[in-house]
C-alpha positions as a Python dict, from the first residue, in 0.01 Angstrom:
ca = {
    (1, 'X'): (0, 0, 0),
    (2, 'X'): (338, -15, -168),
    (3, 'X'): (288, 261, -349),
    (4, 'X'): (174, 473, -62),
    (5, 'X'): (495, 321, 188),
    (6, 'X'): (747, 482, -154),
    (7, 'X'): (518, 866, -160),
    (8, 'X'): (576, 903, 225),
    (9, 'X'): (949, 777, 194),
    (10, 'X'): (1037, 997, -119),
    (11, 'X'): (825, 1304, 78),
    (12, 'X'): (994, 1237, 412),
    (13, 'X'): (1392, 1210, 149),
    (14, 'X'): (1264, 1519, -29),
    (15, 'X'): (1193, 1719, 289),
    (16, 'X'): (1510, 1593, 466),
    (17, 'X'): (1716, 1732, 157),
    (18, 'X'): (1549, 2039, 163),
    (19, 'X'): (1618, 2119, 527),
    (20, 'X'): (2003, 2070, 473),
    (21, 'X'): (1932, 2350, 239),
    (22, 'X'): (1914, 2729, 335),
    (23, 'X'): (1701, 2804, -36),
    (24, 'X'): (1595, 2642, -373),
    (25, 'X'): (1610, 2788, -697),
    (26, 'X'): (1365, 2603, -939),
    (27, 'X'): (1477, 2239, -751),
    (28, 'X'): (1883, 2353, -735),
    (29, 'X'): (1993, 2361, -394),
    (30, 'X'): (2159, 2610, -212),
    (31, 'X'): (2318, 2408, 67),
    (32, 'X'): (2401, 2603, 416),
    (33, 'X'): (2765, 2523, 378),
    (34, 'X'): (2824, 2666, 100),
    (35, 'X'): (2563, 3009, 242),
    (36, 'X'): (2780, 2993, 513),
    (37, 'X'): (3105, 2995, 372),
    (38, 'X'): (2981, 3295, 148),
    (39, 'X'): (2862, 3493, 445),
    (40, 'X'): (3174, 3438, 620),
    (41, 'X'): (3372, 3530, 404),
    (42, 'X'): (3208, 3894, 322),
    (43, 'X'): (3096, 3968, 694),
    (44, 'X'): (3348, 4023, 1004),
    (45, 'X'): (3298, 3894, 1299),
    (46, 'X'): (3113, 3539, 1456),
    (47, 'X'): (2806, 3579, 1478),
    (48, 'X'): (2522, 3635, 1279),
    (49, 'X'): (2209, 3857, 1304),
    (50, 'X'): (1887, 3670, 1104),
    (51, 'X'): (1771, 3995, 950),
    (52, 'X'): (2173, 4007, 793),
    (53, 'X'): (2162, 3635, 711),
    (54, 'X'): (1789, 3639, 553),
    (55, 'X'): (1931, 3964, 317),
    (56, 'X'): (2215, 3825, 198),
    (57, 'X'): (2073, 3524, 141),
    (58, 'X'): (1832, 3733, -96),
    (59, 'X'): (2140, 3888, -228),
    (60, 'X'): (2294, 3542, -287),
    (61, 'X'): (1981, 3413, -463),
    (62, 'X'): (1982, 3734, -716),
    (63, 'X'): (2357, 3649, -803),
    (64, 'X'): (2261, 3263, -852),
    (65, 'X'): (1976, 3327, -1042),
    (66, 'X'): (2170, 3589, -1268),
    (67, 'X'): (2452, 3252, -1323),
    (68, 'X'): (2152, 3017, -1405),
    (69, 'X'): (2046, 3286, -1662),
    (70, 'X'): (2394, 3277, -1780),
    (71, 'X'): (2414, 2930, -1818),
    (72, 'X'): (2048, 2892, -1974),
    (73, 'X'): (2210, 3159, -2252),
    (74, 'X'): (2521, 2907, -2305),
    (75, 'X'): (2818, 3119, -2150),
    (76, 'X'): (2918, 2867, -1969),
    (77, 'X'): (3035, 2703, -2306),
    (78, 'X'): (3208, 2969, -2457),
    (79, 'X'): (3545, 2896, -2543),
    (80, 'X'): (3645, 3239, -2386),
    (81, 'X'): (3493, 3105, -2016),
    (82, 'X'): (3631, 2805, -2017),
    (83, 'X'): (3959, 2937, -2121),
    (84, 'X'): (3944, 3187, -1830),
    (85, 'X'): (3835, 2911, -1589),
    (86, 'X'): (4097, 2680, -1689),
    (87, 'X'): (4384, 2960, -1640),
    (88, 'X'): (4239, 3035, -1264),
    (89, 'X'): (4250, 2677, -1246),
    (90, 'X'): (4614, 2616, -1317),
    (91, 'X'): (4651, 2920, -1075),
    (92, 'X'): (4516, 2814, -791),
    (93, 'X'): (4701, 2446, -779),
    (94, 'X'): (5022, 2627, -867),
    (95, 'X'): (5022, 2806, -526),
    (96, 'X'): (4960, 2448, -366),
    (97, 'X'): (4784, 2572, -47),
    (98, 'X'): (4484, 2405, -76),
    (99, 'X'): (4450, 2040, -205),
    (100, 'X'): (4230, 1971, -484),
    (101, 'X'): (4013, 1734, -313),
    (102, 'X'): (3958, 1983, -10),
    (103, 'X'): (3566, 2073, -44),
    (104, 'X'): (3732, 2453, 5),
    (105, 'X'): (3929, 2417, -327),
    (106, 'X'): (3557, 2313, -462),
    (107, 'X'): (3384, 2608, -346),
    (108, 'X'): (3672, 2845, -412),
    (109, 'X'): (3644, 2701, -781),
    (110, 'X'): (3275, 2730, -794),
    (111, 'X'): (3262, 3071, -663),
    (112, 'X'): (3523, 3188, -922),
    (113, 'X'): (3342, 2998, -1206),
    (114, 'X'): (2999, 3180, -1147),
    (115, 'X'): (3132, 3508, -1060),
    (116, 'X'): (3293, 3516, -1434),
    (117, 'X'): (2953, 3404, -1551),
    (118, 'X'): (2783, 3660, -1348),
    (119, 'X'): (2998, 3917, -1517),
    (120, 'X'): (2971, 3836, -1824),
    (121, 'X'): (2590, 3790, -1785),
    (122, 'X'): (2624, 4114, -1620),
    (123, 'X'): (2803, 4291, -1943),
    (124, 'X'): (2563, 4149, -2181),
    (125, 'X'): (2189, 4262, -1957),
    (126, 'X'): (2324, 4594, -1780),
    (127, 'X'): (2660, 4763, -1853),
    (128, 'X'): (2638, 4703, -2201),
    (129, 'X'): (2318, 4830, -2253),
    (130, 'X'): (2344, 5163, -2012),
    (131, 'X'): (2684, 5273, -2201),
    (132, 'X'): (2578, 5214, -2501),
    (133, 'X'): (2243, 5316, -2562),
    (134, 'X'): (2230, 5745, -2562),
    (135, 'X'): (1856, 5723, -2685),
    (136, 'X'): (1769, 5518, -2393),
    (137, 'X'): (1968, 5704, -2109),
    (138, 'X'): (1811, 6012, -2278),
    (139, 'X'): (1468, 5870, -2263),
    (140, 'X'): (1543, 5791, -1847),
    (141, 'X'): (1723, 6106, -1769),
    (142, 'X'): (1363, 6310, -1945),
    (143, 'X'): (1106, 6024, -1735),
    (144, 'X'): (1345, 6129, -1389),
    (145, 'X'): (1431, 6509, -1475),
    (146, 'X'): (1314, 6631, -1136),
    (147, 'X'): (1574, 6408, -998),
    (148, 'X'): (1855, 6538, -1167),
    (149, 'X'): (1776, 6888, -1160),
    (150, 'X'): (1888, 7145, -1228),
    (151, 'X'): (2142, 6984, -1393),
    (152, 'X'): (2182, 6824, -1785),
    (153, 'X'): (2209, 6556, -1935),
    (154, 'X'): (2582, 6626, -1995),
    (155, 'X'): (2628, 6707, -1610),
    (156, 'X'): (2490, 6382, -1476),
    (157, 'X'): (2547, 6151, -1713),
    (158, 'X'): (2706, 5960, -1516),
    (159, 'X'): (2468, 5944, -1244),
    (160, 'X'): (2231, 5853, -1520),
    (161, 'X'): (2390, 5543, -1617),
    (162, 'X'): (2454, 5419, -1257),
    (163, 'X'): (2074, 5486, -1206),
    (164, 'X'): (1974, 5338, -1518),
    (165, 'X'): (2218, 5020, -1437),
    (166, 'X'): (1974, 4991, -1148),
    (167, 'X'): (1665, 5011, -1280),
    (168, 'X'): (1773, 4781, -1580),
    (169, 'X'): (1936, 4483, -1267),
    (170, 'X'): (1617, 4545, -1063),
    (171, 'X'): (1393, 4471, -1370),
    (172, 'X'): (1621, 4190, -1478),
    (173, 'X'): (1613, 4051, -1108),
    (174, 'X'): (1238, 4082, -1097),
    (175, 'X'): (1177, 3894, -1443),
    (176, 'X'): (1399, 3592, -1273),
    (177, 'X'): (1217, 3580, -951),
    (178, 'X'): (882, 3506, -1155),
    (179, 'X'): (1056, 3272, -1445),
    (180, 'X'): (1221, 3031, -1163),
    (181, 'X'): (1041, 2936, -809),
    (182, 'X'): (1307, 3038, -536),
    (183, 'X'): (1197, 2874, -226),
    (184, 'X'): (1368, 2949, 155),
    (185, 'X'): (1411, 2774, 450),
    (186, 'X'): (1330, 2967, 699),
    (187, 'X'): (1402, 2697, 969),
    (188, 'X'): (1717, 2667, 836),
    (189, 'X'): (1799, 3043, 826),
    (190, 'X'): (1718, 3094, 1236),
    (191, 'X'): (1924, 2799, 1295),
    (192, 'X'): (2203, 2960, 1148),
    (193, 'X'): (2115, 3292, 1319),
    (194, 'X'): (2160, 3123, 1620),
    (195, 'X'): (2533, 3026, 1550),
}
């Protein structure tokens, strides 16, 4: 009976943490403050349309999962990194608007520290490999000729690497989506819609 009573009670504390949550990635938690504050802050006005809310959260799941990937690879210990977040850090509490305990100065920090992971993540997967590869880019720009016509290599080139940055992030993406299980609220999502 006892051990019954604890499976409901952890169930009913593992559902009631997951509805304060807008999405899981692979157990993580992606609470609806923190959505929220990102949403906000990219999108005018006060209210909020599901079918915008439910894309950017997709949008905000890609970038997360692109940081866990980042920190699964270590860059969150390079010396480098954590130089760089250190120097924001000093930064931000020499301008002294915003107190460090202030769960803004937390999210500001957070947001800067994964952004410079996503970049650098970012370099190493897509940029990297789209400027610096002619063979491949070659290879693309033959497979998508028709699309480029009637135009060379030479002309589009750079269309070519913006095209091949895609197709390298949307492969990347994909490969995340089935490595981690990304799980969303959908309850929680229409809630916010309706804010």
């Amino acid at each position: 009976m006892r051990k019954v009573y604890c499976a409901v009670t952890l169930s009913l504390f593992v559902a009631g943490a997951f509805a304060q949550n807008v999405a899981t990635i692979d157990g993580r938690s992606i609470g609806k403050k923190e959505f929220m504050w990102f949403y906000k802050k990219n999108h005018s006005g006060n209210g909020a349309v599901y079918a915008e809310l439910e894309a950017y959260l997709n949008q905000y799941i890609n970038f997360k999962l692109k940081v866990l990937d980042a920190k699964e690879m270590g860059l969150d210990a390079d010396t480098a990194y954590l130089s760089e977040v250190r120097n924001y850090e000093l930064a931000l509490a020499a301008q002294k608007r915003i107190a460090k305990t202030s769960p803004a100065y937390q999210l500001i920090m957070n947001e800067y520290k994964e952004a410079a992971l996503m970049f650098n993540i970012s370099e190493i997967k897509i940029w990297n490999k789209a400027q610096n590869d002619e063979n491949q880019l070659r290879n693309f720009y033959e497979q998508h000729k028709n699309t480029y016509l009637p135009a060379t290599f030479d002309e589009v080139k750079g269309k070519v690497i913006t095209d091949y940055q895609e197709r390298l992030e949307k492969e990347w993406i994909n490969t995340l989506r089935k490595k981690y299980t990304v799980k969303i609220n959908q309850t929680e999502v229409k809630k916010l819609a309706k804010l």
